[in-house]
Steps between C-alpha positions, in 0.01 A plus 500: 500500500635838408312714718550519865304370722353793673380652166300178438334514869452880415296380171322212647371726773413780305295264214353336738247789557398532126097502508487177336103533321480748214174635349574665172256776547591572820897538335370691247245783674858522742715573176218763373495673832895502585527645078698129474649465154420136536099584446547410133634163550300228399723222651517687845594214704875523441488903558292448843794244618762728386346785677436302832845337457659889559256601756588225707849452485543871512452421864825356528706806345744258295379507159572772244214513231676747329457315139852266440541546123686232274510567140121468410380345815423659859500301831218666721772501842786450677650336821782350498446346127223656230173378585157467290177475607245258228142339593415144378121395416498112549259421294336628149140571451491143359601381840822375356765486736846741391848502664718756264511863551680732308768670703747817372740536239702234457827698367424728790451164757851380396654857554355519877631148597842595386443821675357349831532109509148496439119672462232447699154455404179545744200304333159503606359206404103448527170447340239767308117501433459613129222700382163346344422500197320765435788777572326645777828570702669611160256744396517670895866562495499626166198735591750587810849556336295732265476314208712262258891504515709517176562135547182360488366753227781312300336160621215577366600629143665164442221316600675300795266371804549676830593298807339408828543780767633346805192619764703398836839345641579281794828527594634125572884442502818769470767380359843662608736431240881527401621418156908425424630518175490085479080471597459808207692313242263212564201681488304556168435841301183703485452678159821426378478541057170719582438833333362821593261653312781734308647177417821492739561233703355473827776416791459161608386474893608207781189260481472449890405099496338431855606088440838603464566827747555386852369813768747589771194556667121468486257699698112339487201658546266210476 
């Protein structure tokens, strides 16, 4: 383990207190009132664990969240090695079980290791209720962001279906996670030979593969 021991206390403490049931509305009429540039989000459950992630370990005044830039890719903090912050939905709307999650930059991944031994991940892992049907959910956060962003304006000109809105969270597992350079080189790619829309290449991410990743620690909420 790369980080001390007191620093992973620290973390496990401070986590511990996340508020571990999440009703989307609820996140959202908080973003609208606060002026949160999160209200536009459709997938709001990573931005609500990143946000509680900093309010909470802010608490133990040893993280910098000053962003911690490589090439193309930010990490969202820093003690003692770069740190991000990603939320993991264990199931689709189909009800089929998933275990990858893309993580950052991979070039940028490599560069922090060398850097710092390692990078450390904090994944909350844990289960959403998707909207009906009918788009009832949809059509209210739309109506409360103030209308249609540029992205799904686009969506709809090329004629490609919209997804479920995730409705609510529970909160199950977080993961607290450090990554050498030998567990990266063994973990697949996320978007690697993608394209943006321009046509450049996108930057290929660290695919995060639960069955593979071993936590330093896990903190339950179940």
């Amino acid at each position: 383990m790369i980080i001390s021991e007191k620093l992973l206390k620290d973390i496990i403490n401070a986590l511990s207190k996340i508020p571990w049931k999440w009703d989307a509305r609820e996140v959202y009429l908080h973003w609208r009132n606060t002026n949160s540039p999160y209200l536009r989000q459709t997938e709001w459950i990573g931005w609500r664990f990143q946000e509680l992630c900093e309010k909470y370990l802010k608490t133990i005044q040893k993280f910098d969240f000053s962003r911690q830039r490589y090439g193309y890719a930010d990490f969202d903090a820093f003690a003692e090695i770069p740190w991000d912050f990603k939320a993991h939905v264990r199931q689709n709307p189909r009800g089929l079980q998933t275990h990858k999650v893309p993580g950052t930059d991979r070039r940028a991944t490599l560069q922090a290791i060398n850097d710092y031994g390692a990078v450390g991940f904090i994944l909350g892992i844990g289960d959403a209720v998707f909207n009906d049907e009918s788009r009832s959910f949809q059509r209210w956060h739309d109506e409360l962001k103030g209308g249609l962003s540029d992205y799904e304006k686009e969506r709809i000109s090329r004629g490609a279906p919209s997804r479920l809105r995730k409705t609510a969270f529970t909160l199950q597992e977080i993961w607290i996670i450090e990554i050498d350079e030998k567990l990266c080189k063994n973990l697949g790619t996320f978007m690697e030979g993608f394209r943006n829309k321009d046509g450049s290449p996108r930057k290929a991410k660290v695919m995060l593969d639960l069955n593979i990743i071993e936590p330093i620690y896990k903190i339950n909420f179940s």
